[in-house]
C-alpha positions in Angstrom: 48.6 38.6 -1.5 47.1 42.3 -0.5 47.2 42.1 2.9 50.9 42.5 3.6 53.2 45.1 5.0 55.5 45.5 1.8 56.0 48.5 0.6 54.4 50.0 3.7 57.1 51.8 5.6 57.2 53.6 8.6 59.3 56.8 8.9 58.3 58.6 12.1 57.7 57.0 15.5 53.6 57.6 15.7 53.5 56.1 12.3 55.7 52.9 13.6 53.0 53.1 16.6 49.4 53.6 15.1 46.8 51.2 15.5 46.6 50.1 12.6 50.0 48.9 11.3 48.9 47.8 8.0 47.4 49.7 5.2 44.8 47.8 4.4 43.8 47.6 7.8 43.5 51.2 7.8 41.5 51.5 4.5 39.1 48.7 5.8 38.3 50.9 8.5 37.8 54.0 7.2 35.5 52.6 4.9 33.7 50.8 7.9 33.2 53.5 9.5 32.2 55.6 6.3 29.2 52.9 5.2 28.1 53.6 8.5 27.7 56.8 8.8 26.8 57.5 4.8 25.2 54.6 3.8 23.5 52.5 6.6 20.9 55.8 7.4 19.6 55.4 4.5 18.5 52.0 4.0 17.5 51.6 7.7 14.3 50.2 8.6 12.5 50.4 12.0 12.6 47.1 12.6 16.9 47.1 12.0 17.3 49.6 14.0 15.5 48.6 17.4 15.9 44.9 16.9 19.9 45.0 15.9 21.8 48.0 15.5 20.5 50.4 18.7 21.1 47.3 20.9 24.8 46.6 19.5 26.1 50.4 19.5 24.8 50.7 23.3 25.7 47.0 24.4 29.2 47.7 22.7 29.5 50.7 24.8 29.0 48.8 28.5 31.0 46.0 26.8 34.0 48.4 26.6 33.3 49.8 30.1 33.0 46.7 31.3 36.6 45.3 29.5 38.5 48.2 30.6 38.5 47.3 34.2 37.8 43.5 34.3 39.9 42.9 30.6 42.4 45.5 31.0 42.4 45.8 34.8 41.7 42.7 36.0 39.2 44.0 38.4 36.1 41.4 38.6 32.2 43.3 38.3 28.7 41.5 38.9 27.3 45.4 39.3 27.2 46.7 35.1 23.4 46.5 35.4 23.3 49.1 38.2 25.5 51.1 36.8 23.9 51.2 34.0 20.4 52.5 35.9 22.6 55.1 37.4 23.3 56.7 33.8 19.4 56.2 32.8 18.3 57.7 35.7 20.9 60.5 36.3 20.4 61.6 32.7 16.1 61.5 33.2 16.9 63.6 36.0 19.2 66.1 34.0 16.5 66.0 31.2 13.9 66.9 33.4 15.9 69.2 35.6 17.4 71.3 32.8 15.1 71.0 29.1 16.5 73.7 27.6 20.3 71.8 27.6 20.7 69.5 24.5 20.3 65.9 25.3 24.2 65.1 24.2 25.2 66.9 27.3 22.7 65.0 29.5 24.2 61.8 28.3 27.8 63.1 28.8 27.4 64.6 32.6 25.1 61.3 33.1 28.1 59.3 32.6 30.5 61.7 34.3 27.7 61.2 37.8 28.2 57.3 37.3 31.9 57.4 37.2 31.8 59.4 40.4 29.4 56.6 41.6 31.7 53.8 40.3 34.7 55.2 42.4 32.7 55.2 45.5 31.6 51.5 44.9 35.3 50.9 43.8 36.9 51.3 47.2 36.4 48.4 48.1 39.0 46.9 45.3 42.0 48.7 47.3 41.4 45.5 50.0 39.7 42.9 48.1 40.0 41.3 44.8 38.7 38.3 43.0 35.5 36.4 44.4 35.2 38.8 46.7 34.9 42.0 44.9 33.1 40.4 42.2 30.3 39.7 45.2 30.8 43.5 46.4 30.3 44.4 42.7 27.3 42.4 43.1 26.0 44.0 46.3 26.0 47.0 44.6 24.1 46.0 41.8 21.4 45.2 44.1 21.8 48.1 46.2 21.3 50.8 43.1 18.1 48.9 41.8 16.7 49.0 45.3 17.2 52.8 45.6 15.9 53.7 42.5 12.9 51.4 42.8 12.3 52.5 47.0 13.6 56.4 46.4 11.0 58.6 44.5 12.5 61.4 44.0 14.5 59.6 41.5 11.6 58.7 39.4 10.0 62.0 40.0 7.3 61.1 42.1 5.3 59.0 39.4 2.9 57.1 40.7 3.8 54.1 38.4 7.3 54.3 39.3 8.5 54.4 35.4 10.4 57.1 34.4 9.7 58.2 30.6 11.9 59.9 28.5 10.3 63.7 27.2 11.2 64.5 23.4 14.4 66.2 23.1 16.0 67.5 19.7 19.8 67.8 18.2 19.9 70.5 15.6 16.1 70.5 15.4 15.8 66.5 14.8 14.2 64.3 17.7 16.3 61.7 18.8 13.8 61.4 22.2 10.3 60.7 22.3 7.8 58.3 20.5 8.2 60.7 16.9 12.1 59.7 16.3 12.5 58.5 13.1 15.0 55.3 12.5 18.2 56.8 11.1 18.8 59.7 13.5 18.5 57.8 16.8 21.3 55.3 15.2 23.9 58.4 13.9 23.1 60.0 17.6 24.4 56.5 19.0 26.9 55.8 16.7 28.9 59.3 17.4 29.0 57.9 21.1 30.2 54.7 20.1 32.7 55.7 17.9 34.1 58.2 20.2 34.1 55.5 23.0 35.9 53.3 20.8 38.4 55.7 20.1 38.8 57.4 23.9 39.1 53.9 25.4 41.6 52.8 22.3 44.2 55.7 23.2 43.5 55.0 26.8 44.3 51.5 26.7 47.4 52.1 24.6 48.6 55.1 27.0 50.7 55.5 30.5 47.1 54.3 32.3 46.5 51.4 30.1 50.1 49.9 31.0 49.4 50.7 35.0 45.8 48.8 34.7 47.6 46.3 32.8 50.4 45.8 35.4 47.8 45.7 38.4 46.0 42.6 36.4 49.1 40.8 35.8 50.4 41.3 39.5 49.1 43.6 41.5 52.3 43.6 44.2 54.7 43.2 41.2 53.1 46.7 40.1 53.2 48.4 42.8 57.1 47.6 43.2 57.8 49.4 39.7 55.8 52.2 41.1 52.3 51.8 39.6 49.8 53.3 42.1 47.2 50.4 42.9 45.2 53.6 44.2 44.9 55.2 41.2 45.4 52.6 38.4 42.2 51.1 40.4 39.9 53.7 41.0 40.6 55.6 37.5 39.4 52.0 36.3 36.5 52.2 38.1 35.8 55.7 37.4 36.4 55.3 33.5 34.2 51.9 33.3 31.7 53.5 34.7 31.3 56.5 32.5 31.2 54.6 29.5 28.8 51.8 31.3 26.4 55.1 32.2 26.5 56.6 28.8 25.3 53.0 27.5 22.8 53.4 30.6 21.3 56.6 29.7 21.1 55.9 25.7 19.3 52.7 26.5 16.6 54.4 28.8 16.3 57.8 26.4 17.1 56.7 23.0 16.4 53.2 22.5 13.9 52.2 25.3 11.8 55.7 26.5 10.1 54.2 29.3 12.1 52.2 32.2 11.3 50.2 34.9 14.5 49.6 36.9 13.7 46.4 38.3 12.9 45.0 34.9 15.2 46.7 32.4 18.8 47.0 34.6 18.2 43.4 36.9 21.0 41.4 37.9 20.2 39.8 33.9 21.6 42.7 32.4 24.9 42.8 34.4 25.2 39.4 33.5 24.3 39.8 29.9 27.6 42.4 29.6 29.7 40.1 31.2 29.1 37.1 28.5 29.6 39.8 25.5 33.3 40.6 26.8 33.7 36.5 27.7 32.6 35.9 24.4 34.2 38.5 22.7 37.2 38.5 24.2 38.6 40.0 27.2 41.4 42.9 27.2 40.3 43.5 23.5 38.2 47.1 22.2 37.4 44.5 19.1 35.6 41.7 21.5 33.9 44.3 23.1 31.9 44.9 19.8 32.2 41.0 18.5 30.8 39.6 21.6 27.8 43.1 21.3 27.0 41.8 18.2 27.3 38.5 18.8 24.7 38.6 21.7 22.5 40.9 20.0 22.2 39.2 16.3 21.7 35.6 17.8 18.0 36.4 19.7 17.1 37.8 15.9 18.7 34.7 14.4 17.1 31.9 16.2 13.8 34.0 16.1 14.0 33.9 12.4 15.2 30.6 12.1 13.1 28.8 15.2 9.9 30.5 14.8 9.4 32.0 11.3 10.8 29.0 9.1 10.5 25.9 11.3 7.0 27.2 13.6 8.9 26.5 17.1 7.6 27.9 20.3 9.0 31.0 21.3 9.7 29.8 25.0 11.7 26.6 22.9 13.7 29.3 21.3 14.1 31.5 24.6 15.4 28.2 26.2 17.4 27.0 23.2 19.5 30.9 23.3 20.4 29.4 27.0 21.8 26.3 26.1 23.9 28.0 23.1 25.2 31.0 25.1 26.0 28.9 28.0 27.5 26.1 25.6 29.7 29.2 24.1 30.9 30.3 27.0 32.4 27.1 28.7 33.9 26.2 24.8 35.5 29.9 25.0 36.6 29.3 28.5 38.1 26.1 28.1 39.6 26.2 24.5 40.1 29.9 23.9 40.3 32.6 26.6 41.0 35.3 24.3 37.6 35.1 22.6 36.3 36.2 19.1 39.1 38.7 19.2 41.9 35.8 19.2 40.3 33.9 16.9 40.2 37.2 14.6 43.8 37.7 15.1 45.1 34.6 14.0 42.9 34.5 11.0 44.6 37.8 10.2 48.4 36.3 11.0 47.0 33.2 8.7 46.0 35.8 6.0 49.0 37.5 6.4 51.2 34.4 5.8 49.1 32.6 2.8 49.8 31.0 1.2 52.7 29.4 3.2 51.9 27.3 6.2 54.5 28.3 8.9 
């Protein structure tokens, strides 16, 4: 009986149009958001943070990228995995270029230098669509990892062809480098998650969120209201593939420190994004971070389940993720398009309507 809208009025328009309609919805998330950021440092463990909760803020990052022009825009990509090397190795360039500018810059302009690299490779949208952009996407994807791994200069020179990330420091506390203790690499990825949930949210709910809307639904149709297929396209591109290098350059600096492109941002990893927003739920800021977590806290599951209690191989378990991943995503498919984030919803409408059953 709580979670209702009586006695919760609206008397001003941005009030009638906030995010969060309902109270307690509100409440919920400001105390979400407040366990994470007062709370969860302190009891964080190594082990937490590197196994779970870096993983999930920086997946949930390229998940959002990755909605906002396939979910929102309709606009199919096979190439978040190169994307993604673009950010890691623009911002190892900027760290080693310029050491004296704070890392949260580096990530920033890193994910500006992919969006500028997404609108090149997002051209080819203003012709093409479907099947055939998703295997343009994937051309890309290919292309990127073969100029990082052929190209030198972009690794510096080193003769092993890794590029590492040097320490760097926020308000004297490293959050680069192999001394970084637990709790302040999480908060230094949790303000970019947060603010990416929050930039994409207003987006999405703005003027350029209906035109990327309008060009999924019909692209013709769109452009005969006047929505520019030009620009609703390429600021799709562009905007997906800021947030997708952001995710690109935290995951080289923060959470991994040493990269090999071939390995780290392979076709897998575009792939791997793709099933967190099919999971999760395409067109949704929420799926984006059920289908992260989802992805991220199975591996750990199975591992603790498979291996530690029942003694299974570890190439049984590795198989066995496959088969439930694969399993998930033809279900979702097939029975619920919408993903997690439906299924959320109408547990919510359910909530809101106990205990009567219409």
């Amino acid at each position: 009986m709580f979670y209702r809208e009586a006695g919760d009025f609206s008397t001003t328009y941005p009030q009638d149009s906030q995010t969060f309609p309902i109270k307690f919805d509100r409440y919920r998330y400001y105390v979400v958001l407040a366990v994470a950021v007062l709370v969860m440092p302190f009891v964080m463990t190594d082990y937490l943070v590197n196994s779970i909760f870096l993983p999930f803020l920086i997946y949930a990052i390229a998940a959002i990228g990755l909605n906002i022009l396939t979910g929102y825009c309709g606009q199919v990509s096979l190439g978040t995995g190169g994307f993604m090397a673009v950010g890691a190795y623009a911002c190892y360039k900027l760290m080693t270029a310029f050491p004296d500018v704070n890392i949260f810059f580096h990530v920033i302009l890193a994910g500006g230098i992919t969006a500028a690299v997404g609108t090149l490779f997002g051209l080819p949208s203003l012709r093409i669509k479907g099947f055939y952009l998703a295997v343009a996407t994937l051309a890309a994807q290919f292309f990127l990892v073969w100029l990082f791994n052929k190209v030198s200069w972009f690794y510096n020179y080193s003769a092993s062809g890794q590029i590492n990330a040097p320490e760097r420091t926020v308000f004297g506390i490293e959050v680069t480098g192999p001394n970084t203790e637990a709790w302040a690499t999480y908060l230094f990825c949790l303000v970019f998650t947060v603010g990416a949930a929050i930039l994409a949210r207003n987006l999405t709910r703005g003027s350029i969120g209906r035109e990327w809307m309008a060009i999924r639904d019909m692209d013709i149709a769109a452009e005969i209201i006047g929505v520019n297929p030009l620009k609703a396209k390429l600021t799709a591109f562009a905007v997906s593939s800021f947030f997708v290098g952001v995710s690109g350059a935290l995951f080289f600096a923060v959470y991994l420190g040493a990269v090999e492109v071939g390995e780290v941002f392979g076709i897998t990893k575009s792939f791997l994004v793709l099933f967190m927003i099919i999971i999760g739920g395409l067109g949704s800021i929420f799926g984006s971070f059920a289908g992260a977590a989802f992805l991220v806290v199975l591996p750990v599951v199975l591992k603790i389940v498979g291996v530690d209690m029942f003694g299974w191989p570890t190439d049984i378990v590795a198989h066995f993720q496959l088969v439930i991943v694969g399993g998930l995503i033809i279900m979702f498919l097939i029975l619920e398009p919408h993903g997690l984030a439906q299924l959320w919803r109408v547990a919510k409408e359910k909530l809101r309507l106990w205990p009567f059953p219409h």
